[in-house]
C-alpha positions as CSV (number, residue, x, y, z in Angstrom):
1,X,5.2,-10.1,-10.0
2,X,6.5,-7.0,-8.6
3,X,10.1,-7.1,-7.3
4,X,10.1,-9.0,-4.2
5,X,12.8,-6.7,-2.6
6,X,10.6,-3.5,-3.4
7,X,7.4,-5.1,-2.1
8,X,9.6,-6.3,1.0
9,X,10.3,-2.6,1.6
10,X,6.7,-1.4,1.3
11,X,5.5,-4.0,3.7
12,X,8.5,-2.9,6.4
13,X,7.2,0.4,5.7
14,X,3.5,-0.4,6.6
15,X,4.3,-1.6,9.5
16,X,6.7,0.9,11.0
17,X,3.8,3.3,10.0
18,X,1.3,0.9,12.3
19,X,4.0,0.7,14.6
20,X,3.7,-3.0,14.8
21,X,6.0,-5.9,14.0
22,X,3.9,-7.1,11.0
23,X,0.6,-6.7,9.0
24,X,-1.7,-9.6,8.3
25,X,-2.7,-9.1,4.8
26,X,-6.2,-10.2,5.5
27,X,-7.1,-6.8,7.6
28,X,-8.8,-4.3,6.7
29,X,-7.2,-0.6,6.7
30,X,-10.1,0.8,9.5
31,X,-9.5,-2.5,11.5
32,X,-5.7,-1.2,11.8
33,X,-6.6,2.5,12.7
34,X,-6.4,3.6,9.1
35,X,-8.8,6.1,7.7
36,X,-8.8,7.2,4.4
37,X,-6.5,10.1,4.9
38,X,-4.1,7.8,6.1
39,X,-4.3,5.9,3.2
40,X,-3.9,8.6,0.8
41,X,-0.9,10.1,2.4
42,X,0.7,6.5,1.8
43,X,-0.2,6.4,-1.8
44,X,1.3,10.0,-1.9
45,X,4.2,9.2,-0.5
46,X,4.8,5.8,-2.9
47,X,3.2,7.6,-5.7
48,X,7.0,9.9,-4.9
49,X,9.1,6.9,-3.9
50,X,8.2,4.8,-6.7
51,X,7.1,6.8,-9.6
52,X,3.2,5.2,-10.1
53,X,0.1,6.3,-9.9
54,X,-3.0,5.9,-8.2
55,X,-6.2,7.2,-9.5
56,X,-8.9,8.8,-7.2
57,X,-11.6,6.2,-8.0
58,X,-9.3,3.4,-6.9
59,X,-8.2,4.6,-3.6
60,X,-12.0,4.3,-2.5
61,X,-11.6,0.5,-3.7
62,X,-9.3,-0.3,-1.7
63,X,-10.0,-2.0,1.7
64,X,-7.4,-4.2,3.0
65,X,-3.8,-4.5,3.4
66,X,-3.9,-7.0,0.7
67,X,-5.8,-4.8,-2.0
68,X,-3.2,-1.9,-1.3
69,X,-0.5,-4.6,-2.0
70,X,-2.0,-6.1,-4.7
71,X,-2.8,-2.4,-6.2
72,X,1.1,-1.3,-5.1
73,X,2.1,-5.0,-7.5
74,X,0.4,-4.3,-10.1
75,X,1.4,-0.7,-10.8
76,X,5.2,-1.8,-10.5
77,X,4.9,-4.4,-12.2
78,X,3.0,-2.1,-15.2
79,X,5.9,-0.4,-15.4
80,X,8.1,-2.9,-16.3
């Protein structure tokens, strides 16, 4: 598992994005006002932050708040 602290910071960062106090996991990104750009600016910018990468094909794959953190674990946790 990714580093709890790290994944603590994404999730604070999600939500201060949303401007809201928390995300439930369960959402979807377009139920929270996301569209794709949104998403792939946030990729970009922990694609910087965090030096990992997402591929194009997977971006369209993800859906909800908890395949982008699941996606976001995995990658850090790859380069262990």
């Amino acid at each position: 598992m990714a580093d709890s602290q790290i994944m603590s910071e994404i999730k604070k960062s999600f939500a201060e994005r949303l401007n809201v106090r928390s995300v439930d996991a369960t959402k979807s990104l377009k139920d929270l006002g996301l569209d794709s750009l949104d998403v792939v600016e946030m990729c970009l910018a922990l694609e910087d932050r965090y030096g990992i990468q997402f591929e194009t094909s997977e971006l369209s794959s993800i859906k909800t708040v908890s395949d982008l953190y699941g996606s976001i674990e995995a990658k850090l946790d790859a380069k262990k």
